[in-house]
C-alpha positions in Angstrom: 121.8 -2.7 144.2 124.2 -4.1 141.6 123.4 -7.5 140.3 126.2 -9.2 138.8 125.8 -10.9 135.7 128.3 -13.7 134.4 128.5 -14.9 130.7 131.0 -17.8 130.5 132.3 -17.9 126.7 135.0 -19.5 124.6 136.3 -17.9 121.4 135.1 -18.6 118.2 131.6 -19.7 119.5 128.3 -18.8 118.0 125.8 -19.3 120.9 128.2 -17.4 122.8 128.1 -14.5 120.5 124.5 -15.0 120.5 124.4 -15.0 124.4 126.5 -11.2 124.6 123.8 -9.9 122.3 120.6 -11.4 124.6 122.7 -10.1 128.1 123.6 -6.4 126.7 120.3 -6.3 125.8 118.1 -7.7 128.7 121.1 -5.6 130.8 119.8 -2.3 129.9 118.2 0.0 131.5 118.8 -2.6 134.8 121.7 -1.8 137.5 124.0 -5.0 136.3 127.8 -5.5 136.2 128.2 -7.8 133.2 131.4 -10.0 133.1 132.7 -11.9 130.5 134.7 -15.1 131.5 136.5 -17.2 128.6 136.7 -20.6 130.5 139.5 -22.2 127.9 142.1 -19.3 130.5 140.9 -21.0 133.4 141.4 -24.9 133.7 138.6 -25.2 136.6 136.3 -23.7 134.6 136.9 -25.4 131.6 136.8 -28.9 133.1 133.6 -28.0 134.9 131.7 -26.1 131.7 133.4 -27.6 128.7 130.6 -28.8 126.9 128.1 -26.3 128.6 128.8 -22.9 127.0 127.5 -19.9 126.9 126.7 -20.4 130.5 124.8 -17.2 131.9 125.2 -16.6 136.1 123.3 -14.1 137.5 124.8 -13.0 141.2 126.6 -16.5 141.4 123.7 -19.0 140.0 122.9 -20.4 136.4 120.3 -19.0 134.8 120.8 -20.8 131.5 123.3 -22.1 129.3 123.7 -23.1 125.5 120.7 -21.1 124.3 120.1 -17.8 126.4 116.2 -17.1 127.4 116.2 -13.3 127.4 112.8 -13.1 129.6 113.6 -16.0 132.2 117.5 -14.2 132.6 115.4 -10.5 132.9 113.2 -11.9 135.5 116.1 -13.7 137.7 118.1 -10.6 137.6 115.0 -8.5 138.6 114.2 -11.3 141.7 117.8 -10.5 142.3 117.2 -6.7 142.2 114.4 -7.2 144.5 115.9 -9.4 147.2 118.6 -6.8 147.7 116.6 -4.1 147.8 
């Protein structure tokens, strides 16, 4: 089953670039839809993350923010795989 994978971002933001490279990574080879969400299009977002970014969601839940931990986000998306297997 598909695990979805959330990276909220802003422009022009290092640990965000940093964070796409650590998701595309851990992401391959695993069955994971990976969306990118800039939260500065999206006032909700923005007034709930501002400070917060990257933030990395893995089927709905934070898995980490500012500095993405490649093996704790592979082993919440594979305990996600798992569960809906």
């Amino acid at each position: 089953m598909v695990v979805r994978v959330t990276v909220l971002t802003r422009t022009d933001c290092g640990l965000c670039s940093a964070a796409e490279q650590v998701v595309a990574q851990v992401s391959e080879g695993r069955d994971v839809d990976v969306t990118f969400t800039d939260i500065d299009t999206d006032p909700e977002l923005k007034d709930r993350y501002d400070w917060d970014v990257p933030v990395v969601l893995v089927d709905g839940r934070q898995v980490g923010f500012h500095r993405i931990d490649p093996d704790r986000l592979a082993r919440a998306i594979d305990a996600r795989q798992a569960a809906k297997a």
